[in-house]
C-alpha positions as CSV (number, residue, x, y, z in Angstrom):
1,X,75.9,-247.7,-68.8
2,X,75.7,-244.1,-67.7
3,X,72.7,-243.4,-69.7
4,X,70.7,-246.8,-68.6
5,X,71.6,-245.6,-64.9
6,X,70.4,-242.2,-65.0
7,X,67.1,-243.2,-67.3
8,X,66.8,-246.0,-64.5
9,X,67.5,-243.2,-61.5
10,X,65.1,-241.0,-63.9
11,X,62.0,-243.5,-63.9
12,X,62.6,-244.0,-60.2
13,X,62.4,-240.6,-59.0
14,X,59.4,-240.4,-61.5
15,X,57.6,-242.9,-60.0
16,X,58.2,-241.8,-56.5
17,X,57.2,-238.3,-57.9
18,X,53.9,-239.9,-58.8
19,X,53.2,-242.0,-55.5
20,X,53.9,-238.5,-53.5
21,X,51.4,-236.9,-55.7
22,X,48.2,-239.1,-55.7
23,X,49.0,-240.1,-51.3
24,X,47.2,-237.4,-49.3
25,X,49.0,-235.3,-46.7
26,X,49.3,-236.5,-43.2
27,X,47.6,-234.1,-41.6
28,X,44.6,-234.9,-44.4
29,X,44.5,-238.7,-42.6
30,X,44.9,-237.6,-39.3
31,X,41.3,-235.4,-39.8
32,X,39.6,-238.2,-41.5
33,X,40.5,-240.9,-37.9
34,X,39.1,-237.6,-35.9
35,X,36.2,-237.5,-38.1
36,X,35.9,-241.6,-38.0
37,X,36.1,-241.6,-34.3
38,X,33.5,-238.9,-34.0
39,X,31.2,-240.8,-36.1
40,X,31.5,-243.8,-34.1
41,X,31.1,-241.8,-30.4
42,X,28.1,-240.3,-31.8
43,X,26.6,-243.4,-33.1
44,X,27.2,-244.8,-29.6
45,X,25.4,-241.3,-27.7
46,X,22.5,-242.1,-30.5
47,X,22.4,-245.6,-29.5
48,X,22.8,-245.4,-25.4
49,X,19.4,-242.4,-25.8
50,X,17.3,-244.5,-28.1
51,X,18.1,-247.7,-25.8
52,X,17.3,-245.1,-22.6
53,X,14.3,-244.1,-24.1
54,X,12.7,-247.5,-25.3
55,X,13.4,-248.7,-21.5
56,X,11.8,-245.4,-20.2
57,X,8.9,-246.5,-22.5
58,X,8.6,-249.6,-21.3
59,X,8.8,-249.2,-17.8
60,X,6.2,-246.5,-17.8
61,X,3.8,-249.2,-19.9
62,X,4.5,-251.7,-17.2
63,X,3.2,-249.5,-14.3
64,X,0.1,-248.2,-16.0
65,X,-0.7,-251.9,-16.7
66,X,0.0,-252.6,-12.9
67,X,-2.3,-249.6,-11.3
68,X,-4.8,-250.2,-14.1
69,X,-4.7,-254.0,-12.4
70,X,-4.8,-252.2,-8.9
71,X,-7.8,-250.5,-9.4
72,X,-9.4,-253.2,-11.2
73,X,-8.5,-256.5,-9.1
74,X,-9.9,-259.9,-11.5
75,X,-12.2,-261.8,-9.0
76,X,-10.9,-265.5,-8.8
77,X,-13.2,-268.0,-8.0
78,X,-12.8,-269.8,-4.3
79,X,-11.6,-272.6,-5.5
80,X,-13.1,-276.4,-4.1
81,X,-11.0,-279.3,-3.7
82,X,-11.2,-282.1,-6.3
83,X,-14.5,-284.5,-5.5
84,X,-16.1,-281.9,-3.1
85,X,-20.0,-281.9,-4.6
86,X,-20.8,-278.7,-6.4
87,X,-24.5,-277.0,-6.5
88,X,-25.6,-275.5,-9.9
89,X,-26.9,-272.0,-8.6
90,X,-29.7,-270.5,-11.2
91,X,-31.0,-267.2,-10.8
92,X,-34.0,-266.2,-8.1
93,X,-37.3,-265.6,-10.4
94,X,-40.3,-264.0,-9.0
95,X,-41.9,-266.0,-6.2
96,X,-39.0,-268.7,-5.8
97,X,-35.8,-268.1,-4.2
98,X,-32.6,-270.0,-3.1
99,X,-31.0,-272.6,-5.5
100,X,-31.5,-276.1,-6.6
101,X,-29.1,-278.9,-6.5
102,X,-27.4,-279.9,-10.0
103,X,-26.7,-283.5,-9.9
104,X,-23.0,-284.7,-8.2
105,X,-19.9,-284.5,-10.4
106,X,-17.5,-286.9,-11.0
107,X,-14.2,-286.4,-9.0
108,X,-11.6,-285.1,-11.5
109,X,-7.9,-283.8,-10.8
110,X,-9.3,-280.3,-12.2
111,X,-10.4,-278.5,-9.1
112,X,-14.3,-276.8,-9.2
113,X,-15.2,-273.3,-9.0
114,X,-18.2,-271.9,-7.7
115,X,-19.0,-268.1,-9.2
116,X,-19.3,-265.7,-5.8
117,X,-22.0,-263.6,-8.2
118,X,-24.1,-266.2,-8.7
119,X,-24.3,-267.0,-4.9
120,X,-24.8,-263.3,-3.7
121,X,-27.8,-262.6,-6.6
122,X,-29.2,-265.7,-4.3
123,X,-28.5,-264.7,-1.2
124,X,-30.5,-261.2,-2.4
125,X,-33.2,-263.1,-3.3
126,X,-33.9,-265.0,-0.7
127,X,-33.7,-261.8,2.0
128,X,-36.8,-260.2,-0.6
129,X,-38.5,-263.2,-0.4
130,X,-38.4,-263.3,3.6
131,X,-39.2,-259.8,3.7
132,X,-41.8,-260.3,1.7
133,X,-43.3,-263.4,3.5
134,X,-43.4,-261.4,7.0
135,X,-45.7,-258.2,5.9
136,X,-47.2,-257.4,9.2
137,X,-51.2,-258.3,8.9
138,X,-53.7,-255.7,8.6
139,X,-55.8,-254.0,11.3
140,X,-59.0,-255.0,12.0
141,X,-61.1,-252.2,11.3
142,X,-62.7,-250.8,14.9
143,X,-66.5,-252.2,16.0
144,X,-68.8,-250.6,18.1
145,X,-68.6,-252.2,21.6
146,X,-71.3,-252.6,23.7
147,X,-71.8,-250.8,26.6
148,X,-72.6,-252.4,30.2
149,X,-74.0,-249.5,32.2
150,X,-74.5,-246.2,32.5
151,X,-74.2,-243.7,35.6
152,X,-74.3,-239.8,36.1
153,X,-70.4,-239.1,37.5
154,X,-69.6,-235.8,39.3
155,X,-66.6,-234.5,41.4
156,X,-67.0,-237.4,43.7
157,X,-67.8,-239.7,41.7
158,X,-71.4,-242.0,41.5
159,X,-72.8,-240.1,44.3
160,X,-73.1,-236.8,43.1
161,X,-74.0,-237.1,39.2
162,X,-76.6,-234.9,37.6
163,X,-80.1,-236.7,36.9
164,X,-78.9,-239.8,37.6
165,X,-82.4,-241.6,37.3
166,X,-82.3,-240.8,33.7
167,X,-78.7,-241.1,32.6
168,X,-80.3,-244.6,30.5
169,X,-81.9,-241.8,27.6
170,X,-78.2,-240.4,27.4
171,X,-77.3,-243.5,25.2
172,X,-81.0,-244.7,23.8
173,X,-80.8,-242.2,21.0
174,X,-83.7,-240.5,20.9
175,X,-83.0,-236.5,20.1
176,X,-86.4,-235.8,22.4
177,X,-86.5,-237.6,25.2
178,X,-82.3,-237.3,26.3
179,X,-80.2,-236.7,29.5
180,X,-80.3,-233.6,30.9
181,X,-77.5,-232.3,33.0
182,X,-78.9,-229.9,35.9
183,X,-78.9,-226.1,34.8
184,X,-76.5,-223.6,35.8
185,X,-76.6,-220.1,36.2
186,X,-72.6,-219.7,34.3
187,X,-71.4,-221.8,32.2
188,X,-68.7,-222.7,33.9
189,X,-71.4,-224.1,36.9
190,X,-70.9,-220.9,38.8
191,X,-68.0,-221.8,40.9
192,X,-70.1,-225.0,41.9
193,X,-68.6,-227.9,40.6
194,X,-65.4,-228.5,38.2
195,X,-67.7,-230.1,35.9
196,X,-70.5,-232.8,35.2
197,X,-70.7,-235.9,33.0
198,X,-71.7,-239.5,32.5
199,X,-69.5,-242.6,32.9
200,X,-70.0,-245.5,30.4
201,X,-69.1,-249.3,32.1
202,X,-67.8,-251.2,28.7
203,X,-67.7,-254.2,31.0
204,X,-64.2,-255.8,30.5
205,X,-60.9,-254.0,29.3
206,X,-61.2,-253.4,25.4
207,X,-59.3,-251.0,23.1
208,X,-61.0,-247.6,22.6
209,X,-59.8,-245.5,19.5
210,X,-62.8,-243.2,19.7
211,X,-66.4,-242.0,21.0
212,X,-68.9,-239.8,19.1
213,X,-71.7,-237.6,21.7
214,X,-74.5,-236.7,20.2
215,X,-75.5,-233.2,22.2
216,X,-79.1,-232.1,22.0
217,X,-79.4,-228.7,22.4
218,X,-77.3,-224.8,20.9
219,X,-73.5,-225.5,20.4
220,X,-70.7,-224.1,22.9
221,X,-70.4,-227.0,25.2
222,X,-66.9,-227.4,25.9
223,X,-66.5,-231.9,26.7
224,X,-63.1,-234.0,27.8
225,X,-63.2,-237.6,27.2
226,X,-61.4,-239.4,29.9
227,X,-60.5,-243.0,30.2
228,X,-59.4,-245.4,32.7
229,X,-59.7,-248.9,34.6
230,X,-61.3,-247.9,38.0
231,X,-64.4,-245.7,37.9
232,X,-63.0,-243.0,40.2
233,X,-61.5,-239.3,39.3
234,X,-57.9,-239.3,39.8
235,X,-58.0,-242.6,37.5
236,X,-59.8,-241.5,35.0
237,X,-57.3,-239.3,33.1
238,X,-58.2,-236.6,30.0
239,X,-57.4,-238.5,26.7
240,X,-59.6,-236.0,24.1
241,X,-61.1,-233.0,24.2
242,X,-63.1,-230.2,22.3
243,X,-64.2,-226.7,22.9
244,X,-67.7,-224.6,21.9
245,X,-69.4,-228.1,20.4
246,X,-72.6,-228.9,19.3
247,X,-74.3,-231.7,17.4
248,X,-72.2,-234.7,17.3
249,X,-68.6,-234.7,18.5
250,X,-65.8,-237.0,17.4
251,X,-63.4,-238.0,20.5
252,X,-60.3,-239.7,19.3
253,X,-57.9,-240.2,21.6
254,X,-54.3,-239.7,20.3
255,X,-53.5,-243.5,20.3
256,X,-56.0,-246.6,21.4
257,X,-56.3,-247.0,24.7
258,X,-56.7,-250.1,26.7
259,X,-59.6,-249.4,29.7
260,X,-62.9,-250.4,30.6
261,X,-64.5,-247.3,32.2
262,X,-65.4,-244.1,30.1
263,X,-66.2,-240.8,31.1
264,X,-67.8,-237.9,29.3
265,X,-66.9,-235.2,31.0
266,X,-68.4,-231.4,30.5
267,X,-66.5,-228.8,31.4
268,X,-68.5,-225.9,30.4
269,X,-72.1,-226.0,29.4
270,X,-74.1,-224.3,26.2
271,X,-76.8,-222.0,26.8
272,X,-80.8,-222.4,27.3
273,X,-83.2,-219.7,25.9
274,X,-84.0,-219.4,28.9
275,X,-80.5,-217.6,29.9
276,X,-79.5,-220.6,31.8
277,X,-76.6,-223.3,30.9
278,X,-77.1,-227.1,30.5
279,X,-75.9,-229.9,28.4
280,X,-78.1,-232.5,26.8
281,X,-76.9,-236.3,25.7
282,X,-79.1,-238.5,23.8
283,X,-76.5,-240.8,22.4
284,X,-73.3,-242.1,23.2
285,X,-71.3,-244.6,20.8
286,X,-67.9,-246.1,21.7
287,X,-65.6,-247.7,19.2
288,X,-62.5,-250.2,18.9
289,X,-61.4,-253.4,19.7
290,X,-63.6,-256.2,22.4
């Protein structure tokens, strides 16, 4: 009995002896919890960035898609209530503009659209077309009008021209039989008179744009052209003018002018060979508008 109780106290303390050797130390589990519970906290850190930065992501993707839409806008149709008529608008071609009627549709519970674009491309067209239909018309190229009467015209008027019984040869056109103004011993007419000239009746108020002299003689007549509705001086204002002429002499007035009396007016006179001064007129045409 002895011997089967210590063989039995024996295998006991054996097997104890064995269980102590293969169980790890405490302080061996207690490192492995720490290491378990650090595992787990930095699984969670890992998990609240990534779930941080996917939101971060997202957010970001969100507003570029809304500024992107900002800067953008999508243009929505105005839309027309169900069984209004609608108008097919086609595009302007050359020539035509506006837009023609498409036949009426049905009313439907799908309300009808009309594209803005469409309706602007025919609102363009039709302002081209208008401008096009109102081109101003063209201006009648100028005529030669016909002139009434002819009189000598000095500082007082009628009563004081030079020559005046053959002022008609001024405007006949004939180089060697024309007007002769009286001659001077300067050619500014000595202190004498502020000048000389011949006035031209047209008749009726007509538009002048311009009257060519025809001036017999050697150049260096200086000539005004003046215009006006009443045949006397201080209505009969300089509108042209030229200096040292001779030949024939283009007056154009800076813009047409509206009058029925003209006056060629010299105010300085081209030499004679015979050392005097004195102007010579053997033609006279006026142009513009009856």
């Amino acid at each position: 009995m002895i011997d089967e109780h210590d063989v039995t106290q024996r295998s006991a303390r054996e097997a104890a002896e064995t269980a102590a050797a293969f169980m790890p130390p405490a302080p061996v589990r207690e490192r492995e919890r720490r290491r378990v519970k650090a595992a787990a906290t930095l699984a969670v850190l890992v998990l609240a960035v990534l779930g941080l930065a996917s939101y971060e992501f997202v957010a970001k993707a969100g507003h570029t898609q809304r500024a992107a839409a900002a800067t953008h806008p999508r243009t929505q149709a105005p839309m027309v209530p169900a069984g209004t008529p609608t108008v097919a608008v086609l595009p302007a071609t050359a020539g035509t503009a506006g837009a023609s009627p498409a036949p009426t549709a049905p009313a439907s519970a799908a309300p009808t659209s009309t594209a803005p674009t469409s309706t602007a491309r025919t609102s363009t067209a039709r302002t081209s077309t208008a401008r096009t239909s109102t081109a101003p018309a063209s201006i009648p190229p100028p005529r030669v009008l016909s002139v009434a009467s002819v009189a000598a015209f000095g500082p007082d008027g009628t009563t004081d021209g030079n020559n005046p019984e053959n002022v008609a040869q001024a405007v006949a056109g004939d180089p060697g039989n024309p007007w002769y103004t009286d001659w001077y011993a300067s050619p500014d007419f000595f202190d004498m008179a502020p000048g000389t000239g011949l006035l031209l009746d047209l008749g009726r108020t007509v538009t002048v744009t311009s009257v060519s002299v025809s001036l017999g003689g050697a150049p260096g007549a200086s000539l005004q052209l003046r215009a006006g509705s009443e045949p006397t001086p201080a209505r009969l204002p300089a509108v042209a003018g030229v200096s040292d002429a001779g030949g024939t002499v283009q007056l154009r007035p800076s813009a047409p002018v509206q009058v029925r009396y003209v006056l060629i007016w010299f105010t300085s006179l081209p030499p004679t060979p015979a050392g005097t001064y004195q102007a010579s007129v053997y033609q006279v045409v006026v142009q513009g508008q009856p």
